[in-house]
C-alpha positions in Angstrom: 76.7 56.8 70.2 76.8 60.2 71.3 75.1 62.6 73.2 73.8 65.2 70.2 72.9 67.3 74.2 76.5 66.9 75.6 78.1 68.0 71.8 75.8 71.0 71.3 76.4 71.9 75.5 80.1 72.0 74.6 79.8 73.7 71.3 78.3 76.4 72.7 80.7 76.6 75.5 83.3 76.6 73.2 82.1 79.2 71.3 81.6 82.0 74.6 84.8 81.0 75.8 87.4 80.2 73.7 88.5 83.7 72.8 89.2 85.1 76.3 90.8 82.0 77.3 93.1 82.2 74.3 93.9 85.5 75.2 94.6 84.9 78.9 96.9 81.8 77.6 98.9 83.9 75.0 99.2 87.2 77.1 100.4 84.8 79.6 102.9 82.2 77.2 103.1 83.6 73.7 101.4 83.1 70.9 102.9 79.9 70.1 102.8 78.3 73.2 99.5 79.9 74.3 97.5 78.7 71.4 98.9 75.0 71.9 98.1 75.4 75.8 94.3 76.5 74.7 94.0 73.5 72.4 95.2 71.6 75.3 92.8 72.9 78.2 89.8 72.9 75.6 90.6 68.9 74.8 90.5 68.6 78.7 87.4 70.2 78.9 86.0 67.9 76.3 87.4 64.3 77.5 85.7 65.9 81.3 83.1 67.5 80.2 80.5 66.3 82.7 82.6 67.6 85.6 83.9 70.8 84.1 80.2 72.1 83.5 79.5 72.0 86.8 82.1 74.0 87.8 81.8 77.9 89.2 84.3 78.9 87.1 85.6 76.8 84.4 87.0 78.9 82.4 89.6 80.2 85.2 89.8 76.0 85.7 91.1 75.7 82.1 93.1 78.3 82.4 95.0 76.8 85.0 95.1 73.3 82.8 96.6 75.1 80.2 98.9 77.4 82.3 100.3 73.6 83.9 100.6 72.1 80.5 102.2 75.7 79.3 104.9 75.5 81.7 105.8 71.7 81.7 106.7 72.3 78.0 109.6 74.7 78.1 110.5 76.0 82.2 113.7 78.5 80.6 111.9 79.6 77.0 110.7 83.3 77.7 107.4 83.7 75.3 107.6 84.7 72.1 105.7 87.7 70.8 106.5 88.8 67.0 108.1 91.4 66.4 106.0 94.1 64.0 107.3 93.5 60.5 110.2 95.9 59.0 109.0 96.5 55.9 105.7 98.1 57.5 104.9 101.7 59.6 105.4 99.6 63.2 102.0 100.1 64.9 103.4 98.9 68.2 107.1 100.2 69.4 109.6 97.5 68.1 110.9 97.1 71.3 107.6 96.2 72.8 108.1 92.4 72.1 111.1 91.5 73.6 110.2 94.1 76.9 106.9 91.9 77.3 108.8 88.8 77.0 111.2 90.2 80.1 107.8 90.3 82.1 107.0 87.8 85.0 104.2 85.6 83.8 101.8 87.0 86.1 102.6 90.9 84.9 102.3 90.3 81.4 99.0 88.1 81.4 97.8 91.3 83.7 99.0 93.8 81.7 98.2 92.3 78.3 94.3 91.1 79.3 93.6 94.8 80.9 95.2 97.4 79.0 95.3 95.5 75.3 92.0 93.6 75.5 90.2 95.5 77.9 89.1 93.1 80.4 88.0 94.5 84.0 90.2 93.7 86.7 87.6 91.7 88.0 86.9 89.7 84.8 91.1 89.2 84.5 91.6 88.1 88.5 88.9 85.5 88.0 90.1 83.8 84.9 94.1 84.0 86.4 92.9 82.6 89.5 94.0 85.5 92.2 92.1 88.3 94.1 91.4 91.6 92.5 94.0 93.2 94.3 96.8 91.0 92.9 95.7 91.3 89.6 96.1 95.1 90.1 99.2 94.9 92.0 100.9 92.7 89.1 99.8 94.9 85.8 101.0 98.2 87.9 103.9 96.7 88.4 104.2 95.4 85.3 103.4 99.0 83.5 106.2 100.4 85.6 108.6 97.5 84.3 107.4 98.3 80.7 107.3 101.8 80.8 111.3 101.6 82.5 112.0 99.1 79.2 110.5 101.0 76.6 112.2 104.2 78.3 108.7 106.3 79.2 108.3 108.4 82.0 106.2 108.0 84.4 103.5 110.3 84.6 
């Protein structure tokens, strides 16, 4: 039988954290391959639930499940990001796909989590697993590699 405690502990877990851990995954893989890696780290959260509750930060755990199981799937592939439709006004440069795909993991998870969806530094370096000054260093750098792509001056 089970634990109606344990199902309603993870539900709720679920539902806080899903969202920024999918982000952090598809910023970081794709779409494609980020989503499959968050249904991945979520079902490892599930089958070791008891353990990952106690942790200090589970979320930056499961991230790093996902970013293992991520990576074991396809080492060459670079992510896929689609491209804005062509029969639509492009909200988003046309180029911008292909010049995130071009970025190191590590730049485009920092670039994507804190300048598309906002997250602090702080909130970003935790869940990837580095020190706030990393995270920094890798979305500047990451800007610059964009910016350089995209063919925008640096101001």
């Amino acid at each position: 039988m089970i634990d109606r405690t344990l199902v309603d502990s993870f539900t709720g877990f679920v539902l806080e954290t899903e969202p920024g851990l999918k982000q952090a995954l598809c910023a970081t893989f794709g779409r494609d391959r980020g989503l499959e890696a968050t249904a991945e780290a979520l079902t490892y959260a599930w089958e070791n639930w008891e353990i990952i509750q106690t942790l200090d930060s589970p979320v930056g755990y499961l991230y790093g499940v996902g970013r293992n199981k991520a990576r074991s799937w396809a080492r060459r592939d670079r992510p896929y990001f689609p491209a804005a439709p062509a029969s639509h006004e492009p909200r988003v440069e046309p180029g911008l796909s292909d010049a995130l795909g071009r970025l190191s993991d590590r730049q485009r998870a920092a670039v994507m989590l804190v300048y598309c969806f906002d997250w602090t530094f702080s909130e970003a370096a935790e869940v990837l697993g580095v020190s706030k000054a990393t995270l920094q260093q890798h979305a500047v750098r990451g800007l610059r590699k964009l910016r350089r792509a995209m063919g925008v001056a640096h101001e």
